[in-house]
NUGUMAR-715525 format. One line per 2 residues: number of its first residue (from 1); for each residue x, z, y of C-alpha. Coordinates in nm, 3 decimals. Layout:
N
NUM	X/Z/Y | ...
// end
This chain:
341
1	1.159/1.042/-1.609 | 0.814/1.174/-1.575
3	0.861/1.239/-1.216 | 0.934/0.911/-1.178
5	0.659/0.729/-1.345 | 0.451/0.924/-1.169
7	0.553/0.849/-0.840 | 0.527/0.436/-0.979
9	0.144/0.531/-1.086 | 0.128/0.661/-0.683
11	0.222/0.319/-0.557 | 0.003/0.115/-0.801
13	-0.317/0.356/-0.764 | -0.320/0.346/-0.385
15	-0.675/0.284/-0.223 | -0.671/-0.067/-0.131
17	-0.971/-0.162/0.091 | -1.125/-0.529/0.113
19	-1.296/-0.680/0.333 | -1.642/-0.516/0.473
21	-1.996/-0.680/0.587 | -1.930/-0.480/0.902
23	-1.609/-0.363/1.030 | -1.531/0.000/1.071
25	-1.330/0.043/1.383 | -1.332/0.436/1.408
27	-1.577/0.708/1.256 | -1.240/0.967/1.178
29	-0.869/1.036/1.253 | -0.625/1.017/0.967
31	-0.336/1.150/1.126 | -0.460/1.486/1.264
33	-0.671/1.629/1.547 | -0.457/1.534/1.858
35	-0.460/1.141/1.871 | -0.606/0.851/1.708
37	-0.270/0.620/1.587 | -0.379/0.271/1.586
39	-0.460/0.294/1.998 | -0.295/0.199/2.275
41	-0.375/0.295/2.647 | -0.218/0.227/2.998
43	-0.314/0.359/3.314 | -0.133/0.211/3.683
45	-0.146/0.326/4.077 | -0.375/0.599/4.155
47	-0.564/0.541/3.859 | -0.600/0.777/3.550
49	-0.678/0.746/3.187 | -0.627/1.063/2.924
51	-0.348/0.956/2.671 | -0.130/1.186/2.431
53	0.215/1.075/2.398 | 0.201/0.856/2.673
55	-0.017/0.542/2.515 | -0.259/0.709/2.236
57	-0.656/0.784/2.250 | -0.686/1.154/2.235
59	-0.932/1.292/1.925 | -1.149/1.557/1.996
61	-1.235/1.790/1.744 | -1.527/1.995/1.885
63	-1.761/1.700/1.952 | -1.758/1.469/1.697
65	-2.156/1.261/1.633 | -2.046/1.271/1.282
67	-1.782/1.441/1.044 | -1.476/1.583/1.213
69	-1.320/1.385/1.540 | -1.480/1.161/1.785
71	-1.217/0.988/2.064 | -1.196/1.122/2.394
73	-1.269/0.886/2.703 | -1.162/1.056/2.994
75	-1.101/0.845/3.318 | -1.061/0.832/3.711
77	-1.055/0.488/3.852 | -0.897/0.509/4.206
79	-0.963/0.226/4.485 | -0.588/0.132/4.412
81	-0.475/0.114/4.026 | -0.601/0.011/3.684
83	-0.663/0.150/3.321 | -0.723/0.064/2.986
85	-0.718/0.226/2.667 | -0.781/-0.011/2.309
87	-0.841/0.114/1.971 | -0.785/-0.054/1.686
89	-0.928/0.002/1.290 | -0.672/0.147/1.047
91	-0.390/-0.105/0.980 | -0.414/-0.271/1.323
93	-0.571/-0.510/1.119 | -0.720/-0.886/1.265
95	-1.089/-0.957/1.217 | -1.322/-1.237/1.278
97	-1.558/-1.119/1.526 | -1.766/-1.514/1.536
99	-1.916/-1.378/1.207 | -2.058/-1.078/1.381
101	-2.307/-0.977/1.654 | -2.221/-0.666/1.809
103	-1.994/-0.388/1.878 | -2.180/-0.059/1.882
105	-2.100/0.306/1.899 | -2.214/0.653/1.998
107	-2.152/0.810/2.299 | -2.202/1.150/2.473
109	-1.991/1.359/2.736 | -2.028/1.718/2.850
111	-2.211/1.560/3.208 | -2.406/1.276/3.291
113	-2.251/0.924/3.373 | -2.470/0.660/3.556
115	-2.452/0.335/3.455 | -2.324/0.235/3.785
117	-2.004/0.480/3.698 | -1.932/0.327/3.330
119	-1.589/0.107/3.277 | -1.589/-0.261/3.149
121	-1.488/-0.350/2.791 | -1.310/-0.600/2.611
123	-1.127/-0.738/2.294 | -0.809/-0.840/2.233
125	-0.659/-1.068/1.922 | -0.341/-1.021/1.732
127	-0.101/-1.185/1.974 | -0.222/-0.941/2.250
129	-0.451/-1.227/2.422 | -0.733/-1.087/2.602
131	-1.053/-1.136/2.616 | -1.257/-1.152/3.012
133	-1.380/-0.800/3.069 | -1.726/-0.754/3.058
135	-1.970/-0.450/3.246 | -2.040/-0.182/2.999
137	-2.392/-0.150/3.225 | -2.505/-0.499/3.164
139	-2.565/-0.300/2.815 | -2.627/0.074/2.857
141	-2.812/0.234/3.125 | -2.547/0.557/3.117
143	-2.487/0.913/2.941 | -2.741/1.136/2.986
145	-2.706/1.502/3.076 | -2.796/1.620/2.757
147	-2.481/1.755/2.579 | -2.608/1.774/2.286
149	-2.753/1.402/2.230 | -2.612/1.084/2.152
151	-2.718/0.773/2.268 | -2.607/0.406/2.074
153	-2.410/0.145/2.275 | -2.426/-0.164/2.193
155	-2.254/-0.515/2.299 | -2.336/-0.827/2.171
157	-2.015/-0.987/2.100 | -2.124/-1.332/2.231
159	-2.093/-1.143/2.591 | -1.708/-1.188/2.549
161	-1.592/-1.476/2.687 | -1.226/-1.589/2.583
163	-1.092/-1.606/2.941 | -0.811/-1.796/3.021
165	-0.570/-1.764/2.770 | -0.810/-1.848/2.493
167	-0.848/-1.529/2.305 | -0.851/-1.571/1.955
169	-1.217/-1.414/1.818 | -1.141/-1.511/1.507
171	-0.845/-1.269/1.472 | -0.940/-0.957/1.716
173	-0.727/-0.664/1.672 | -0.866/-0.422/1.919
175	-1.154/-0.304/2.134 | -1.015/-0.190/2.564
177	-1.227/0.022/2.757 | -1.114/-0.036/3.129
179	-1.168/0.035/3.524 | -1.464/-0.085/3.660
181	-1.644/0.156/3.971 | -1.363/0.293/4.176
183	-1.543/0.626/4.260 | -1.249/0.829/4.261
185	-1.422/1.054/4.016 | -1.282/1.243/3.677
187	-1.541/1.165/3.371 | -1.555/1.238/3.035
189	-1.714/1.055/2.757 | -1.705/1.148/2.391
191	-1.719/0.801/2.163 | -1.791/0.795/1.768
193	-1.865/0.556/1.485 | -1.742/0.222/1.676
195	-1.850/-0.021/1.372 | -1.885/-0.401/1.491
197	-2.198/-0.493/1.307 | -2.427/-0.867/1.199
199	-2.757/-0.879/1.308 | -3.017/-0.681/1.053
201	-2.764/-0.504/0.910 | -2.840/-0.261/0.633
203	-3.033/0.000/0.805 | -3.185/0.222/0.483
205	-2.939/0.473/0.219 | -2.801/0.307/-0.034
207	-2.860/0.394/-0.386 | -2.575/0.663/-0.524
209	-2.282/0.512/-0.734 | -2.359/0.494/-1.127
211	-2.148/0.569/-1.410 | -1.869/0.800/-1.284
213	-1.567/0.840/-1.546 | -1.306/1.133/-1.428
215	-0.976/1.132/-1.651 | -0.704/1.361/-1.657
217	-0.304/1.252/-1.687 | 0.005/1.356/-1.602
219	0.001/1.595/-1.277 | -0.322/1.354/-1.170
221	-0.640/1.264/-1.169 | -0.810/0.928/-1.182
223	-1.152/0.857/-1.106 | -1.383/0.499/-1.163
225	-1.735/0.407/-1.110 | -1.945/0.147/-1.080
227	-1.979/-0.089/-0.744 | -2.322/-0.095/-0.610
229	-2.466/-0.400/-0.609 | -2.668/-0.391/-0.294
231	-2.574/-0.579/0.044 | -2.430/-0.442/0.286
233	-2.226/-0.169/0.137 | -1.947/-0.053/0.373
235	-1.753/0.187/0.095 | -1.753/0.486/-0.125
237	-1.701/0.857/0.034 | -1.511/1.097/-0.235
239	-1.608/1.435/-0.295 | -1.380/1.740/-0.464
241	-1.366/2.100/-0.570 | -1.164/2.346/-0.765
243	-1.488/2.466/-0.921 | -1.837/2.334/-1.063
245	-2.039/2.544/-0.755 | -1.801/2.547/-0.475
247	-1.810/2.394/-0.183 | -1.686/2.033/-0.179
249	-1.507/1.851/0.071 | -1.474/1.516/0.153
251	-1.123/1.333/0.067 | -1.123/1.024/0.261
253	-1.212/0.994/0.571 | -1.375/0.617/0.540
255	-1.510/0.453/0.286 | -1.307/0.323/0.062
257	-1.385/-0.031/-0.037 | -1.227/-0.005/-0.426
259	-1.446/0.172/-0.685 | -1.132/0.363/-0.770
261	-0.943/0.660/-0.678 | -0.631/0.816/-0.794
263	-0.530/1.174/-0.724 | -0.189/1.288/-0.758
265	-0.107/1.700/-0.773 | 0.215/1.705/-0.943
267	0.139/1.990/-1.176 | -0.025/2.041/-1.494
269	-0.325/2.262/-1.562 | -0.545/2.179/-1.303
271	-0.895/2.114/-1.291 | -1.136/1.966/-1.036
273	-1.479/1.849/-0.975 | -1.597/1.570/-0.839
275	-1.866/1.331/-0.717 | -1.866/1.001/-0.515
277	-2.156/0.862/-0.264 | -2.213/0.518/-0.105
279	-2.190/0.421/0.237 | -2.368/0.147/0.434
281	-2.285/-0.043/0.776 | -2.400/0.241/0.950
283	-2.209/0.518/0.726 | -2.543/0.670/0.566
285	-2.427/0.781/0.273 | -2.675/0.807/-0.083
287	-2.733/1.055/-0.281 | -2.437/1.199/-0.495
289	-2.333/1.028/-0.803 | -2.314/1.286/-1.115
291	-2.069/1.574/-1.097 | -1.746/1.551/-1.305
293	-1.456/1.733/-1.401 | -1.114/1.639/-1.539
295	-0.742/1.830/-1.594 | -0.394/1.747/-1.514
297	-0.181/1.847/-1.808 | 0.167/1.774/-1.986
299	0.159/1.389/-2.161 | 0.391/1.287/-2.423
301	0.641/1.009/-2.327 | 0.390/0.751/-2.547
303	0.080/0.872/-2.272 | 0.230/0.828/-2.013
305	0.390/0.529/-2.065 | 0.057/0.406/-2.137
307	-0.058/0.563/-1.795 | 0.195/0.357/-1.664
309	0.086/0.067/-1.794 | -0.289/0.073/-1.710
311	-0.209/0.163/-1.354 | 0.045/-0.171/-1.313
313	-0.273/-0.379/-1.432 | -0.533/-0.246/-1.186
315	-0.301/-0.372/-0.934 | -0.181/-0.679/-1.022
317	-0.600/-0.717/-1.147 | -0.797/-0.512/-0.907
319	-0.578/-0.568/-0.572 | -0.514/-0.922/-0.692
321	-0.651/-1.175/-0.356 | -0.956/-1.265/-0.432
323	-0.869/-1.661/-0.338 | -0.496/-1.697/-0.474
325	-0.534/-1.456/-0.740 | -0.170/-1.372/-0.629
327	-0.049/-0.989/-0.612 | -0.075/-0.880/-0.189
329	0.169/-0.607/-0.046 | -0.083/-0.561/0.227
331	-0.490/-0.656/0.278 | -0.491/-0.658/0.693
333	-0.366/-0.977/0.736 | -0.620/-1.243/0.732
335	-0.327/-1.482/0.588 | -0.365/-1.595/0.245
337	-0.074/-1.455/0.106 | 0.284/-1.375/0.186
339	0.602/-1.465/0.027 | 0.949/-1.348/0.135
341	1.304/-1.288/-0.024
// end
């Protein structure tokens, strides 16, 4: 029975993110250090474009700008073929890009690129319209030499123009690099933090999260705090560690939009530490909150019951839409509910 509840608590405690002032596209891989899931790239004729499992961006681990994986752009464009690769955010989710004014990101690469070298971009909506490509040098003058140095793209999203089958920007889905110089030459770019972004966006730390509350139950661990109140908050970044002055890592690899978290560990006498930070557009994080600690251990039928019963309200209260009011079984749709039998 308790195994059961617990795995009900699992489903009703999930991280549910809402909707962000900017959009995070990709500052980390989920899934592991080969590929980045939501992507999709093609590559046709002579032309080549670095994919793992035939269609997905690959993630490079050894160059990230920031945490642990940036995506790795590595191209030839031939005089006869074509290639594209498109990531997407988490979810494959559709956003409105008309209340936005750029995509930007980091780039570097082991070699210089010139700008006369770089590929085109584009978006693309839900229904797989495209948008017209546009030069990638109209906005950045190229990679430097400099391995070790980032330099910030950016693309003002009014460059896009819908083309002729009317791309939707009000429901984009994904971001395409493609084939622009034909030069016949291999290149290698290393891209990080792709966040589409509204003019004067929050540019300073945020302050750190307030009131932390850690609580022990049944083989987990829940954690609460306060939202921060400032503009321009893009999430909360969760920290853990099996002791007070060990080294803690981070559990999620993008900010979480919910001031909750719920660990599961399905076993009793446990303890771990813990501390949360804010994130803006940008993903500067504040300051850490206060450090906490909570343990799993054994609850009587009554507790957890109870457990049970506070975690079915969050969601039916926290993760209720914030229009309807009515209970979602997903958040990256930009519908206003769904119904279904």
């Amino acid at each position: 029975m308790k195994f059961l509840l617990s795995v009900i608590i699992l489903v009703f405690t999930a991280n549910f993110g809402f909707a962000q002032q900017a959009i995070v596209i990709f500052s980390e891989s989920p899934n592991g250090d080969e590929f980045y899931e939501p992507s999709w790239g093609f590559a046709s004729g002579n032309s080549f474009v670095e994919r793992v499992n035939s269609v997905k961006f690959p993630v490079d681990t050894d160059h990230p700008f920031d945490g642990s994986h940036s995506l790795r752009l590595r191209w030839k464009s031939a005089p006869i073929g074509d290639w594209g690769i498109a990531v997407a955010a988490i979810g494959w989710p559709g956003n409105d890009f008309t209340q936005f004014d750029s995509i930007t990101y980091q780039i570097n690469g082991p070699a210089a690129i010139s700008q006369s070298d770089l590929p085109d971009i584009g978006i693309e909506d839900v229904n797989n319209v495209r948008s017209e490509r546009v030069w990638l040098g109209d906005w950045f003058s190229g990679v430097d030499a400099d391995s070790t140095t980032w330099q910030r793209v950016a693309v003002p999203v009014s460059a896009f123009s819908a083309g002729t089958q009317n791309c939707d920007f009000t429901k984009i889905k994904t971001i395409f690099h493609y084939q622009k110089s034909a030069d016949n030459v291999l290149h290698t770019a290393w891209l990080d933090d792709i966040i589409v972004r509204k003019a004067n966006g929050t540019v300073t730390a945020p302050d750190p999260p307030q009131n932390l509350v850690v609580t022990g139950h049944d083989s987990r661990i829940d954690l609460r705090w306060d939202r921060n109140p400032a503009a321009g908050i893009a999430g909360y970044y969760v920290y853990r560690s099996e002791t007070e002055n060990g080294t803690f890592s981070r559990v999620n690899n993008f900010p979480q939009a919910l001031n909750f978290a719920s660990h599961f560990y399905g076993e009793n006498g446990l303890t771990r530490y813990y501390y949360v930070t804010a994130a803006n557009q940008a993903l500067e994080e504040s300051e850490p909150s206060d450090t906490l600690s909570a343990s799993t251990f054994a609850m009587t039928d009554e507790q957890l019951l109870t457990s049970v019963q506070e975690a079915l309200f969050r969601y039916f209260w926290d993760f209720g839409h914030p229009v309807s009011g009515l209970a979602r079984e997903r958040n990256t749709s930009l519908e206003t509910c769904t119904s279904g039998g």
